[in-house]
N, C-alpha and C positions, 0 to 999 in steps of 0.2 A: 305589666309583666316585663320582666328581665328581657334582651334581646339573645341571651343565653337560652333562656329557656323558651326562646319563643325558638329560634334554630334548632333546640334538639326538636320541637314539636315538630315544624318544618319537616326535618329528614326523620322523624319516623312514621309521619303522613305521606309525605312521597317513598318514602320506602315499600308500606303498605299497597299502597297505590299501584305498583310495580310488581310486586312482588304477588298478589294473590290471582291476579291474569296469568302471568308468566307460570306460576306453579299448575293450574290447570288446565293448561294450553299442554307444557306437557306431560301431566298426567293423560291427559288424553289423547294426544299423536306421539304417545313412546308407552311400551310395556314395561316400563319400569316402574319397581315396589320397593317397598320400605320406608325408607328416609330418601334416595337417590332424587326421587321429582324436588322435594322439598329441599336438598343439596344444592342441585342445579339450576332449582329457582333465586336460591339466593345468591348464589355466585353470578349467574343474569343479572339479579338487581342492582349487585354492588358495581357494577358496568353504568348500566345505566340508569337510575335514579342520582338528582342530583345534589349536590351536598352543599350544605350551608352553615357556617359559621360567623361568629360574633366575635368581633377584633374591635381592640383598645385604637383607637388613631386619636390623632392630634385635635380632631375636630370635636370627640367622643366615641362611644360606641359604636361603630354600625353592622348593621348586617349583611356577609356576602353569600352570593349562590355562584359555583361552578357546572357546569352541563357538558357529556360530552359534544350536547346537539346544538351547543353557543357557544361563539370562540369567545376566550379571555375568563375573566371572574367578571361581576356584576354587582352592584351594590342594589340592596334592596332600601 
């Protein structure tokens, strides 16, 4: 598997990951209807869920994660 394709898998695994807590967390401690919980869950997620990418360097390929809950980038 591509290192490409493994980082979009990555961040739309931890996206999920983030993302369907936080939507029912607050559906349930806020009266808000419609689209609005599903809004402000994903604007939550894009906070915190972390993001990963696959960069060309000199060595080859590799893959990085950034977090806001880890200082710096990270190689995986």
């Amino acid at each position: 598997m591509r290192l490409k394709s493994k980082a979009f898998l990555y961040q739309l695994i931890s996206f999920v990951v983030f993302f369907i807590p936080i939507r029912f967390l607050i559906d349930y401690y806020t009266s808000l209807d419609s689209f609005w919980p599903s809004f402000f869950a994903f604007l939550a997620t894009l906070v915190l869920a972390p993001k990963f990418q696959a960069i060309q360097t000199k060595e080859g390929e590799k893959l990085f994660m950034k977090w806001i809950f880890i200082k710096g980038i990270r190689s995986i």
